[in-house]
Each structure stands twice: as C-alpha cells, then as structure tokens.
TIKE-963013 format. One line per 2 residues: their letters; for each residue x, y, z of N, C-alpha, C. Coordinates in steps of 0.2 Angstrom, whole numbers, plus 2048, in hexadecimal, padded with zeros to 3 digits. Example, Ala and Ser with C-alpha at 12.3 -4.5 7.8 and 13.67 -1.06 7.14 Angstrom:
// residues 2
AS) 842:7E4:827:83E:7EA:827:842:7F0:827  840:7F5:823:844:7FB:824:840:800:827
***
This chain:
// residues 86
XX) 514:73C:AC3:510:73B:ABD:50A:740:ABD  506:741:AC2:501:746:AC2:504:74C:AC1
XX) 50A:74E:AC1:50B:755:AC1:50C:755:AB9  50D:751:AB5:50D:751:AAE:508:751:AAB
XX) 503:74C:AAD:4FB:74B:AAD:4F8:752:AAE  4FA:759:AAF:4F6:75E:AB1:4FB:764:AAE
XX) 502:763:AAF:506:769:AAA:506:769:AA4  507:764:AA1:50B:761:A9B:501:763:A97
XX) 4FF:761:A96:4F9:762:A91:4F9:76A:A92  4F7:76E:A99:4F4:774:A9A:4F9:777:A96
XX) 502:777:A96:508:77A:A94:505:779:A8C  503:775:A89:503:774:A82:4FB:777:A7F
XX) 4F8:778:A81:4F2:77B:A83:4F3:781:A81  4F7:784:A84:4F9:78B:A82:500:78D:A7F
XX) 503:788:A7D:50A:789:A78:50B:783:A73  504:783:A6F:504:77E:A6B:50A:77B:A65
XX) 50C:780:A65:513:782:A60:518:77C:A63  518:77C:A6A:51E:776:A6B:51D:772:A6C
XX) 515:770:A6D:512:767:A6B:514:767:A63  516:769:A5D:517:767:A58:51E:767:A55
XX) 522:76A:A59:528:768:A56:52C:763:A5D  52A:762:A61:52B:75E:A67:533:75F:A6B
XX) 534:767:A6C:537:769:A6E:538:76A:A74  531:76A:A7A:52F:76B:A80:538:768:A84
XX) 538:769:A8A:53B:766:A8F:53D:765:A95  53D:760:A99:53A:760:A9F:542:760:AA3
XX) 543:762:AA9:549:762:AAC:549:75D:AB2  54E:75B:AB4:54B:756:ABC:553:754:ABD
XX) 553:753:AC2:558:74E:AC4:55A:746:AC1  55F:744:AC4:561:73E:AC1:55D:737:AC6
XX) 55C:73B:ACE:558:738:AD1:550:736:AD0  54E:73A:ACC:547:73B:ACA:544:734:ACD
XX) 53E:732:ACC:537:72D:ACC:538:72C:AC6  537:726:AC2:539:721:ABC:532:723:AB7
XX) 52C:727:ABB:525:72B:AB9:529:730:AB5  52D:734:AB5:52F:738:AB3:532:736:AAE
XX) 534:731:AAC:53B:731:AA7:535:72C:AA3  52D:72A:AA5:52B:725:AA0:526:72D:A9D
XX) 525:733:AA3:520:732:A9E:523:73A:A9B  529:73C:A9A:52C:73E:A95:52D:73A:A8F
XX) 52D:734:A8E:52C:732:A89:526:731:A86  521:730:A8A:51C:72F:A87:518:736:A85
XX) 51A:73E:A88:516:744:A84:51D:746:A7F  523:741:A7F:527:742:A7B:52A:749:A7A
XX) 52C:74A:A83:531:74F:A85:536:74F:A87  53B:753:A85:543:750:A85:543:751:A8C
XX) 546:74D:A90:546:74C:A97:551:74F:A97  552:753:A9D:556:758:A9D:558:754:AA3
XX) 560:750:AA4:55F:74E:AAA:565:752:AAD  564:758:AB5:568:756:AB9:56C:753:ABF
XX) 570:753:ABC:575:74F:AC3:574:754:AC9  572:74E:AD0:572:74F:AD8:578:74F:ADB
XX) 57A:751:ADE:57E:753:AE3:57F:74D:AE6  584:74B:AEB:583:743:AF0:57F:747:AF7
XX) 57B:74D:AF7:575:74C:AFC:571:74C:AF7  570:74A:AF4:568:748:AED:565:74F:AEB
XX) 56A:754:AED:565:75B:AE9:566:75D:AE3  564:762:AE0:564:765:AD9:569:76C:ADB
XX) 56C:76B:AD7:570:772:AD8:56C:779:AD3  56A:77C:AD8:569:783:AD4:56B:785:ACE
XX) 572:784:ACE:573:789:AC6:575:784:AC1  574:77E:AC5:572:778:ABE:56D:779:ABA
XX) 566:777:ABD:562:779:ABD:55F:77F:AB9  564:785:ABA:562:78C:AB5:565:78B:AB1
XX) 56A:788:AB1:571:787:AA8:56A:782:AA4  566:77C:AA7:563:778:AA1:55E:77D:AA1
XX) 55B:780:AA4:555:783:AA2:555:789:A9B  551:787:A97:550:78A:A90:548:78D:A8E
XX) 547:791:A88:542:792:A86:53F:78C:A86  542:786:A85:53D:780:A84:538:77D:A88
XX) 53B:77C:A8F:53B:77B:A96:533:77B:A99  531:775:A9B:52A:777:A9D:528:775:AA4
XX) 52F:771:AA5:52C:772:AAB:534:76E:AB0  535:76F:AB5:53B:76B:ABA:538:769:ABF
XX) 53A:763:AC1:537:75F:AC4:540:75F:ACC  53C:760:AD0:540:75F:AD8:53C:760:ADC
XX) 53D:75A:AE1:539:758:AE7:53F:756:AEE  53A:756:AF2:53F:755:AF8:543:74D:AF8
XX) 547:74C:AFB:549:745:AFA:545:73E:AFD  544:73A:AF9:541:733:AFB:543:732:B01
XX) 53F:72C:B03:540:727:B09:546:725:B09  548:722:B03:54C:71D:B03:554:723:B03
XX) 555:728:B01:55A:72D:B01:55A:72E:B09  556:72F:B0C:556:731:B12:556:73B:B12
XX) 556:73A:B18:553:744:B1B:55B:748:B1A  55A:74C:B18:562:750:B15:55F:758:B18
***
C-alpha cells in the first residue's frame, strides 16, 4: 500500500487527464497482497490481473501483452513466506 500512497498521487500529479476519465491501470499478479486489489479500488484503478506460474512468478511477456498507454504502474515482488524460496 505504501507504494501507492507515493506513486499513484505523484502519477496523477503530472498526468491529470487520467484522474478524470479513470482510465489509469495497475498490473500485478493473481498472487498479489489483498492491499492491492483494496487500494485499486479505492483511487478507482482498473486492477490488470496476471496469472503466476506454479513457482509463483510473473511471466515476462504476460506482463508486456497487459501493459498499455494506461498502465501506471506493475506491481511484482519476491515470493512470500508462506510460497516459500523458488
């Protein structure tokens, strides 16, 4: 959530145009933090989800297929505790 608490205003800051028609959109995995999927709803950004592999990664050219002019931001990180080390 911090990382949207810091992009997500600054992004709109400078591209005011897509705070008003509410086009923005954020990309993440299916595994994401439940932070993500709340606080796309709440700057009321279309949340892009893709599918992880069964070792919990983001495929690269998923990832570039949803990425659009809209796109402000993709969210991947190393895998949880609870996934274990891959």
């Amino acid at each position: 959530m911090a990382t949207q608490a810091f992009v997500v205003p600054y992004w709109w800051s400078e591209h005011p145009e897509a705070r008003r028609d509410h086009s923005s959109k954020m990309i993440t995995g299916d595994s994401a933090h439940a932070a993500y999927f709340m606080g796309a709803q709440y700057f009321k950004i279309k949340l892009v989800i893709v599918a992880v592999g069964p070792d919990y990664r983001l495929s690269g050219k998923a990832v570039k297929k949803a990425v659009t002019r809209n796109s402000i931001l993709v969210i991947a990180s190393l895998p949880g505790f609870s996934h274990g080390p891959h």
